[in-house]
VOKOLRO-994136 format. One line per 10 residues: number of its first residue (from 1); their letters; for each residue x negated, y, z of N, C-alpha, C, O. Coordinates in Angstrom, 2 decimals. Example, Ala and Ser with C-alpha at 12.3 -4.5 7.8 and 13.67 -1.06 7.14 Angstrom:
BEGIN
1	as	-13.19/-5.69/7.80/-12.30/-4.50/7.80/-13.20/-3.30/7.80/-14.24/-3.32/8.46; -12.85/-2.25/7.08/-13.67/-1.06/7.14/-12.90/0.03/7.87/-13.41/1.14/8.04;
END
This chain:
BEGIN
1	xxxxxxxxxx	-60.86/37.87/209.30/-59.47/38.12/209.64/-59.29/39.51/210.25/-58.31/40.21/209.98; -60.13/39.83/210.99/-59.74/41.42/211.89/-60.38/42.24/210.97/-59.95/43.39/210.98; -61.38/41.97/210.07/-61.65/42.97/208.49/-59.91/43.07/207.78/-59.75/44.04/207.04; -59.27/42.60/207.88/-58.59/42.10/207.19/-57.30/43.10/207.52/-56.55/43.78/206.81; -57.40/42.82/209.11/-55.96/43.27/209.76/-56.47/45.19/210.07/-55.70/46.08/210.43; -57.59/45.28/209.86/-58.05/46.64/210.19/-57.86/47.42/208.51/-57.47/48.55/208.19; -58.24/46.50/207.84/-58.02/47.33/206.13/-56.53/47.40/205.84/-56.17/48.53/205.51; -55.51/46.43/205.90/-54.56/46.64/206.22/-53.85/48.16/206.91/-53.02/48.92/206.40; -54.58/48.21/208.31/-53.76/49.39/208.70/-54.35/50.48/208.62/-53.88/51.52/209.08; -55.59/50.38/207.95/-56.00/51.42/207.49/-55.39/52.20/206.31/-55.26/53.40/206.07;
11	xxxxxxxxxx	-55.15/51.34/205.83/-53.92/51.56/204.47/-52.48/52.52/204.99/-51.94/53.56/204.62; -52.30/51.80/205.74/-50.68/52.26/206.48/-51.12/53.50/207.10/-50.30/54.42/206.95; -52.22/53.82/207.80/-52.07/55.20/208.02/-52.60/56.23/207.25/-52.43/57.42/207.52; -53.41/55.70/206.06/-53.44/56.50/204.79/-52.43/57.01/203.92/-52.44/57.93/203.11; -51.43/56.09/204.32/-50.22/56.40/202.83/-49.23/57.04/204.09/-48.15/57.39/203.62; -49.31/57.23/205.31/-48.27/57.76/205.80/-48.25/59.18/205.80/-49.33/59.65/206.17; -47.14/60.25/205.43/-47.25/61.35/205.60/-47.09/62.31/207.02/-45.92/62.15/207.39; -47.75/63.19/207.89/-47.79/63.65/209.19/-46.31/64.81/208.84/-45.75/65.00/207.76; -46.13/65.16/209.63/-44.87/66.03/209.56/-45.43/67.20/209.13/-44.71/67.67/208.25; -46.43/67.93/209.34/-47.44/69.14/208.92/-47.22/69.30/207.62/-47.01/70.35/207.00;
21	xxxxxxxxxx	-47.28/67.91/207.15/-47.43/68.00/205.32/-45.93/68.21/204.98/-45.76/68.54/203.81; -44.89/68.10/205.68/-43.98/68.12/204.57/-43.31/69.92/204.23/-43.10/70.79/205.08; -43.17/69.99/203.21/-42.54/71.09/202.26/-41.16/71.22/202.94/-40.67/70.32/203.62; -40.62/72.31/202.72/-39.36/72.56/202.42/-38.78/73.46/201.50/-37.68/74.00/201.58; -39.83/73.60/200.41/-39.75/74.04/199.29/-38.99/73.75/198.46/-39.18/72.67/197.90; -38.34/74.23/198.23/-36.65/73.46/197.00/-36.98/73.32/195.61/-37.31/74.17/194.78; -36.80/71.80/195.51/-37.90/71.59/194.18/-37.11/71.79/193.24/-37.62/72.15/192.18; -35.27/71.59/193.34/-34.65/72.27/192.38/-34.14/73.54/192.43/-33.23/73.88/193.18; -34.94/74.56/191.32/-34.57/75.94/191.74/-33.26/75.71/190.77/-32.62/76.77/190.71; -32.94/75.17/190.36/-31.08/75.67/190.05/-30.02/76.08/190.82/-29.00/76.66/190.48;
31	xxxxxxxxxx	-30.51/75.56/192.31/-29.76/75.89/193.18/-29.55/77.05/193.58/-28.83/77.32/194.53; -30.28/78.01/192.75/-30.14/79.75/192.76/-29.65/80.06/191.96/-29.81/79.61/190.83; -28.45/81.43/192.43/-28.07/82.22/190.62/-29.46/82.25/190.44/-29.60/81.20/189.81; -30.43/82.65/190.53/-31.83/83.43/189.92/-32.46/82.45/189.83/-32.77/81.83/190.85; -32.78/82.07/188.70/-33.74/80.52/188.36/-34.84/80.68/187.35/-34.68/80.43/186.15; -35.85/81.06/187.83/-37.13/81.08/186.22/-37.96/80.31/186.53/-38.01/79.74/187.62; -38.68/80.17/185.68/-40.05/79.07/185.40/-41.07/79.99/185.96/-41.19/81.21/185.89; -42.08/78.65/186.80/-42.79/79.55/187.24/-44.18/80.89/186.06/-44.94/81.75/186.51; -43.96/80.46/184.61/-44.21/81.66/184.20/-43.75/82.77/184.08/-44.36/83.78/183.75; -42.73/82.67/184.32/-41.51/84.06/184.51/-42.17/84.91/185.63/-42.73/86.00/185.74;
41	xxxxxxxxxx	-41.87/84.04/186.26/-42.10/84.84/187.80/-43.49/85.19/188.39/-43.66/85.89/189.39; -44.51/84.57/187.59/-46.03/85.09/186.87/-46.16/86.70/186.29/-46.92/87.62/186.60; -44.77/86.57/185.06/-45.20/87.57/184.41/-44.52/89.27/184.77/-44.66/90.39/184.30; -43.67/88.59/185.96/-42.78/89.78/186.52/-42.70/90.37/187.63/-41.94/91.29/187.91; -43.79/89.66/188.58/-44.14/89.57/189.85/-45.81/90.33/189.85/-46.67/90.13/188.99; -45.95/91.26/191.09/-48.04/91.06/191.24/-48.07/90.26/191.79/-47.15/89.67/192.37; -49.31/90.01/191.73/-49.92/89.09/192.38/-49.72/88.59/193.43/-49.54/87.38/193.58; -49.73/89.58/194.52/-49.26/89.29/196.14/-47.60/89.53/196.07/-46.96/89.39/197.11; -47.26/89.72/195.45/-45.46/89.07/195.21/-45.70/87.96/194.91/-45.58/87.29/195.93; -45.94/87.41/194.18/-45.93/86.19/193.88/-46.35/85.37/194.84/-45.54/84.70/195.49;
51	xxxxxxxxxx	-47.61/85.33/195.05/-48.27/84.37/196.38/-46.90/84.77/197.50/-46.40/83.89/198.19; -46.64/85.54/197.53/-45.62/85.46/198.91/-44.49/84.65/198.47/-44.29/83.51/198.87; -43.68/85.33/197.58/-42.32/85.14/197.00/-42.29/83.42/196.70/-41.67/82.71/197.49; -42.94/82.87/195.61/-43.31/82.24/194.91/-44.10/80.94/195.69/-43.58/79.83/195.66; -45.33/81.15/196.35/-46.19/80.20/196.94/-45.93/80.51/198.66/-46.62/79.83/199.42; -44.95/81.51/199.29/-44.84/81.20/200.48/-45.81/81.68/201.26/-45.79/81.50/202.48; -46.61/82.23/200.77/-47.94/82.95/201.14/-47.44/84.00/202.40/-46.27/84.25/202.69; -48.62/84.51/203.01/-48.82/85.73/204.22/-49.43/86.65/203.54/-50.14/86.47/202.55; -49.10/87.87/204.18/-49.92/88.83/203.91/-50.69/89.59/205.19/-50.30/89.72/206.35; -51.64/89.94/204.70/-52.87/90.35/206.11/-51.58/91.35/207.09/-50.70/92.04/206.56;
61	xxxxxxxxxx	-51.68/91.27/207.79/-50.75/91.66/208.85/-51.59/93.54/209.32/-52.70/93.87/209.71; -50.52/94.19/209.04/-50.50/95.52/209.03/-50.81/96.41/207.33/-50.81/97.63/207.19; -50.97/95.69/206.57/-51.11/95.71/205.17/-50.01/95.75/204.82/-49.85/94.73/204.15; -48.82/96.48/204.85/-47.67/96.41/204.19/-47.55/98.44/204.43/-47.81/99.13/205.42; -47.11/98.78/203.26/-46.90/100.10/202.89/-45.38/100.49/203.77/-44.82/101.48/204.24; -45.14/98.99/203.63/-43.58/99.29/204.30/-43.55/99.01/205.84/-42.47/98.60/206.28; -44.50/99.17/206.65/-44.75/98.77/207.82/-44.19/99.81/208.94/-43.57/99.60/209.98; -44.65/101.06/208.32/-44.52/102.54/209.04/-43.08/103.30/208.79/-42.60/104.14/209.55; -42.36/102.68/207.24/-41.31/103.32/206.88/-40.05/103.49/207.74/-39.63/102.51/208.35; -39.47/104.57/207.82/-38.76/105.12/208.78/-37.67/105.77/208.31/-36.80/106.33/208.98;
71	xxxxxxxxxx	-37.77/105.65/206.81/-36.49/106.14/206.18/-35.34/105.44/205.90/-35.46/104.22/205.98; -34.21/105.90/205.59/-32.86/105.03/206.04/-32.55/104.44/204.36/-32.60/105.18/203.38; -32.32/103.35/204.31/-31.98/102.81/203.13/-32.16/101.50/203.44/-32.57/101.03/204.50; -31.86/101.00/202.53/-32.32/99.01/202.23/-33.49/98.26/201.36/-34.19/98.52/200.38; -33.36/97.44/202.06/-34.75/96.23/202.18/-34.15/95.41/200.88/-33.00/95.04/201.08; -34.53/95.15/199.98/-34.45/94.07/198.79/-35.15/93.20/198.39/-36.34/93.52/198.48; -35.03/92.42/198.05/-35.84/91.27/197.37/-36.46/92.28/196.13/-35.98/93.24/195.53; -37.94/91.49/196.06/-38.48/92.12/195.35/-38.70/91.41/194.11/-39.31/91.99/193.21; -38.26/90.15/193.93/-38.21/89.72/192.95/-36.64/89.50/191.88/-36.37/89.46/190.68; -35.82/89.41/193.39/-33.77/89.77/192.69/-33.18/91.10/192.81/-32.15/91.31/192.17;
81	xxxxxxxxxx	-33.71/92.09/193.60/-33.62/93.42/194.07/-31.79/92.73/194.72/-30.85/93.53/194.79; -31.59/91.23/195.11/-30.58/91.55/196.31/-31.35/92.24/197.58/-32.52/92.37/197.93; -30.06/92.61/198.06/-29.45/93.41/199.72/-30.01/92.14/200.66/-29.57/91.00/200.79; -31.27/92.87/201.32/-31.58/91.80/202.71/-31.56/92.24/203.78/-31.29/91.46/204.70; -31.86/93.76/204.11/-32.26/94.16/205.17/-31.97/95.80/205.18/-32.37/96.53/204.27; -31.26/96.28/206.30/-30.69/97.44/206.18/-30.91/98.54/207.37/-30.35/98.52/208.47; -31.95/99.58/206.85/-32.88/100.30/207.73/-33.15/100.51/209.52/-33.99/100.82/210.36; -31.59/100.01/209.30/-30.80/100.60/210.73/-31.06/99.37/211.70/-30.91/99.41/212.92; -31.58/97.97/210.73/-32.05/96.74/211.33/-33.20/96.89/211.93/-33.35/96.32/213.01; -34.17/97.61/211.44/-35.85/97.36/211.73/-36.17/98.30/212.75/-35.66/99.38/213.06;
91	xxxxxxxxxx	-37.22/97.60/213.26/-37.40/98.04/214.61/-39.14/97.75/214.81/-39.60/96.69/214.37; -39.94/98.63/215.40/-41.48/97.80/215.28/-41.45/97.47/216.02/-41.19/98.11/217.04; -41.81/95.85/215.96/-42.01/94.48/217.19/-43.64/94.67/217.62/-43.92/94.40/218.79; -44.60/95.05/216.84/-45.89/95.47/217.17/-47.15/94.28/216.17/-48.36/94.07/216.11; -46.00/93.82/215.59/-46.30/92.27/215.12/-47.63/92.55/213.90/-48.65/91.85/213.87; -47.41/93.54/213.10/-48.08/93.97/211.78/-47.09/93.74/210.50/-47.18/94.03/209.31; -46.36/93.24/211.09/-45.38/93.12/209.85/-43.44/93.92/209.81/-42.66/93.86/210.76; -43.19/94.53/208.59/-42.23/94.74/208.74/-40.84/93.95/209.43/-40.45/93.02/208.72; -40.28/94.10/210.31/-39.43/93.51/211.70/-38.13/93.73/211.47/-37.82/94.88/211.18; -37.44/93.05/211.52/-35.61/93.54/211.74/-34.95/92.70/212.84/-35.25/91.53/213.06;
101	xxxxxxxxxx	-34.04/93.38/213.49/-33.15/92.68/214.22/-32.46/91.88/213.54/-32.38/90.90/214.29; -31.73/91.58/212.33/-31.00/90.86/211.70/-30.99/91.13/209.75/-31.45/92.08/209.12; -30.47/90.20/209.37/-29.98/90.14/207.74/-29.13/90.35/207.30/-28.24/90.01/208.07; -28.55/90.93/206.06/-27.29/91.27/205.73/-26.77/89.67/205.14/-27.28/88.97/204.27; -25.87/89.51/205.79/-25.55/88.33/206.02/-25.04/87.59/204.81/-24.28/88.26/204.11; -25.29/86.33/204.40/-25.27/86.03/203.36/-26.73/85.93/202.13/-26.95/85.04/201.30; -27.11/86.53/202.27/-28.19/87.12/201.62/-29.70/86.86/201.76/-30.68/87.13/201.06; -29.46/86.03/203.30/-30.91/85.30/203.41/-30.72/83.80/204.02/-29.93/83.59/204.94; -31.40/82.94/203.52/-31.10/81.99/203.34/-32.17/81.16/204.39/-33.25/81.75/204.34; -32.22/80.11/205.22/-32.67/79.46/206.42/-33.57/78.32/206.53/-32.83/77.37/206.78;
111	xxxxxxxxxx	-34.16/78.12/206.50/-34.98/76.52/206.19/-36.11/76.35/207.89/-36.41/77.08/208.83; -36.40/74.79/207.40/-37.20/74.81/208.70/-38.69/74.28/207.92/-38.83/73.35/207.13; -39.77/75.28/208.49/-40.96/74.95/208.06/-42.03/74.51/208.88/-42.15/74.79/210.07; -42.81/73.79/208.21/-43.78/72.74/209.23/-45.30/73.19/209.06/-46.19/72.77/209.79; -45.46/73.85/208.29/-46.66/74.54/207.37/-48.01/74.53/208.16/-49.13/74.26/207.73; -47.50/75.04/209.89/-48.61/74.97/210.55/-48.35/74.27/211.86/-48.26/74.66/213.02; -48.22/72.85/211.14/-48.26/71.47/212.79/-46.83/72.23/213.22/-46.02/71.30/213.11; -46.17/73.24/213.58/-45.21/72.98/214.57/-43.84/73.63/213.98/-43.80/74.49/213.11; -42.80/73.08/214.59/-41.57/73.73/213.51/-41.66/75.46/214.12/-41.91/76.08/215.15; -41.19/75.72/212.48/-40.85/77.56/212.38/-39.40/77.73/211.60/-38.98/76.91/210.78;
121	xxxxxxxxxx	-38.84/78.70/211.93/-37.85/78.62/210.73/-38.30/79.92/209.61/-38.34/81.10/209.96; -38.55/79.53/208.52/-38.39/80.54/207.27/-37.37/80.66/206.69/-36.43/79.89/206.47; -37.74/82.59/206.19/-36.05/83.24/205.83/-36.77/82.54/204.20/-37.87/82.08/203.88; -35.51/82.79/203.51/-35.67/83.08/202.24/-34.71/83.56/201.27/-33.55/83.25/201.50; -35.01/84.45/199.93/-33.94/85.15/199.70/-32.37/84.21/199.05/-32.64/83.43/198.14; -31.56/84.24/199.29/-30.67/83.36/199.23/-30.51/83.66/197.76/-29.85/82.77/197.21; -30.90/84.61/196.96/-30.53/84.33/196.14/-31.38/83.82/194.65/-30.86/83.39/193.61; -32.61/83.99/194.90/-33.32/83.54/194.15/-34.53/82.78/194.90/-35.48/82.50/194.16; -34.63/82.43/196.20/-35.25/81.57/196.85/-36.28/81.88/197.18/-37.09/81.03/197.56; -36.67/83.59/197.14/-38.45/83.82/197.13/-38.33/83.78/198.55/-37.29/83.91/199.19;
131	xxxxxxxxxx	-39.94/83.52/199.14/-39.94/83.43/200.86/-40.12/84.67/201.09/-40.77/85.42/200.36; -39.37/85.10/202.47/-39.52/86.57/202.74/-40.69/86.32/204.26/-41.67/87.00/204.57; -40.12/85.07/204.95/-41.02/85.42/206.27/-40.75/84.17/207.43/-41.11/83.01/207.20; -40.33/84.41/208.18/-39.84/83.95/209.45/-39.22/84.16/210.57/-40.11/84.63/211.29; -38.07/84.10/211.31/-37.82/84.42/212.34/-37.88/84.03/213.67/-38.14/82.85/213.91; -37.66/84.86/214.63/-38.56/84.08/215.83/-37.04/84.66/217.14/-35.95/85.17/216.91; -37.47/84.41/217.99/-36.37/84.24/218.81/-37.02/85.00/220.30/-36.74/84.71/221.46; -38.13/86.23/219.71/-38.48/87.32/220.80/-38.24/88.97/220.37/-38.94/89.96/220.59; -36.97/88.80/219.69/-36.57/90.10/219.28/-36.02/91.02/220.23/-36.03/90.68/221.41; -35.63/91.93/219.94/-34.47/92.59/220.61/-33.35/92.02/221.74/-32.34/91.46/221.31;
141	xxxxxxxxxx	-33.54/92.16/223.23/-32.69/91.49/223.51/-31.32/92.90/223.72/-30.14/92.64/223.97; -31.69/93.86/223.60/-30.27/94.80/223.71/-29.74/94.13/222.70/-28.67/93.60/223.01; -30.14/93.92/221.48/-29.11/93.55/220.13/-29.37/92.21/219.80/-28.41/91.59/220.28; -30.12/91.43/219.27/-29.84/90.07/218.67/-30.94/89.26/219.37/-31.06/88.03/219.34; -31.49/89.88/219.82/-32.83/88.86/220.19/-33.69/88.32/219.76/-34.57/87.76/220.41; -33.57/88.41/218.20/-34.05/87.75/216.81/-35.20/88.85/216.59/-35.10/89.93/217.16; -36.37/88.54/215.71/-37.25/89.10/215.35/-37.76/88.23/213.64/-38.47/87.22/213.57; -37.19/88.92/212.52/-37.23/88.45/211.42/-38.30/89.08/210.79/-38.28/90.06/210.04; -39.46/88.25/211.24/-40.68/89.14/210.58/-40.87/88.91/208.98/-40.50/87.83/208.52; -41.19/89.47/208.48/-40.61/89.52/206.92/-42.63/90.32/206.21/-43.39/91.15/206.71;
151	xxxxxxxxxx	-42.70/89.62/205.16/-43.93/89.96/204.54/-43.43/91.25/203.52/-42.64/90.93/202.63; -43.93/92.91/203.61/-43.88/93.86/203.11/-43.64/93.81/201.77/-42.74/94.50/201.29; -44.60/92.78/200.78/-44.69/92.62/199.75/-44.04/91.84/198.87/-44.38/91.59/197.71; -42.53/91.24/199.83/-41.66/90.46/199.42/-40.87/91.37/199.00/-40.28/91.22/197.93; -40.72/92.53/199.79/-39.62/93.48/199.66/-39.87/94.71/198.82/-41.01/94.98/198.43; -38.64/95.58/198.50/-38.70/97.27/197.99/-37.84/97.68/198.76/-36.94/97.05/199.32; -38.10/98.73/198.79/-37.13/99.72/199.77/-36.30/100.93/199.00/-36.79/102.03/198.76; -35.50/100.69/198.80/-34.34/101.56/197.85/-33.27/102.70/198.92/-32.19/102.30/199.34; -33.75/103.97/199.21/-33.80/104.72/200.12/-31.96/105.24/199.59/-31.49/105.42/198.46; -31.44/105.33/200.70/-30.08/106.48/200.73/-30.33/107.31/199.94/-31.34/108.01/199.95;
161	x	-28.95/107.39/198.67/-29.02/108.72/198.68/-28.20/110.18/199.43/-28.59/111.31/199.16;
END
């Protein structure tokens, strides 16, 4: 009988899912103007676009070309080339990753992620859904307070003319 009542709940805490595991990955991408299969976005993406954009991935922290940039223009999705981030936003937090005080509004889209045991919120591009990063709430307190750390290789930088 206690073989019995122990296989039982051994069961129940096998089939239960921990909060760690769950996704907030949007399993219907229709919900974007920008909707491809993931061979599309294979064949139009590198590699580390993709793992970011695509699989939500990190990139080694200070490894972004766009880390140091200091020129005035805008931040785009690198897979929709929408408007995310606008020069006059970024600021170095010291983090390794490209930083902004804020998003051009509309344009990045909010979710809550569990990925590692504890809630985070991830940006993502609102309009075709690639992950850009995360924001955190030790930014800037002269201006927003927000710190939208964002993976380099999500983005292009399309400079003023």
């Amino acid at each position: 009988m206690v073989k019995n009542i122990l296989f039982v709940l051994s069961l129940i805490l096998i089939s239960c899912q921990g909060i760690s595991q769950k996704t907030t990955e949007k399993e219907n991408k229709d919900e974007y103007k920008i909707s491809k299969t993931d061979k599309e976005w294979r064949a139009e993406l590198t590699d580390m676009q993709y793992y970011i954009l695509r699989k939500a991935g990190t990139e080694t922290a200070g490894s972004s070309e766009l880390l140091d940039n200091k020129k005035e223009g805008t931040y785009v999705c690198a897979a929709c080339e929408t408007p995310l981030f606008k020069s006059s936003y970024k600021y170095d937090s010291g983090s390794g990753w490209p930083s902004f005080d804020r998003e051009i509004k509309g344009n990045v889209a909010f979710d809550v992620d569990y990925k590692i045991g504890y809630e985070r919120t991830e940006e993502h591009c609102a309009t075709c859904g690639g992950h850009l990063g995360h924001v955190f709430n030790d930014g800037p307190q002269k201006t927003t307070g927000k710190r939208h750390c964002i993976n380099g290789a999500a983005l292009k930088f399309i400079p003023n003319e």
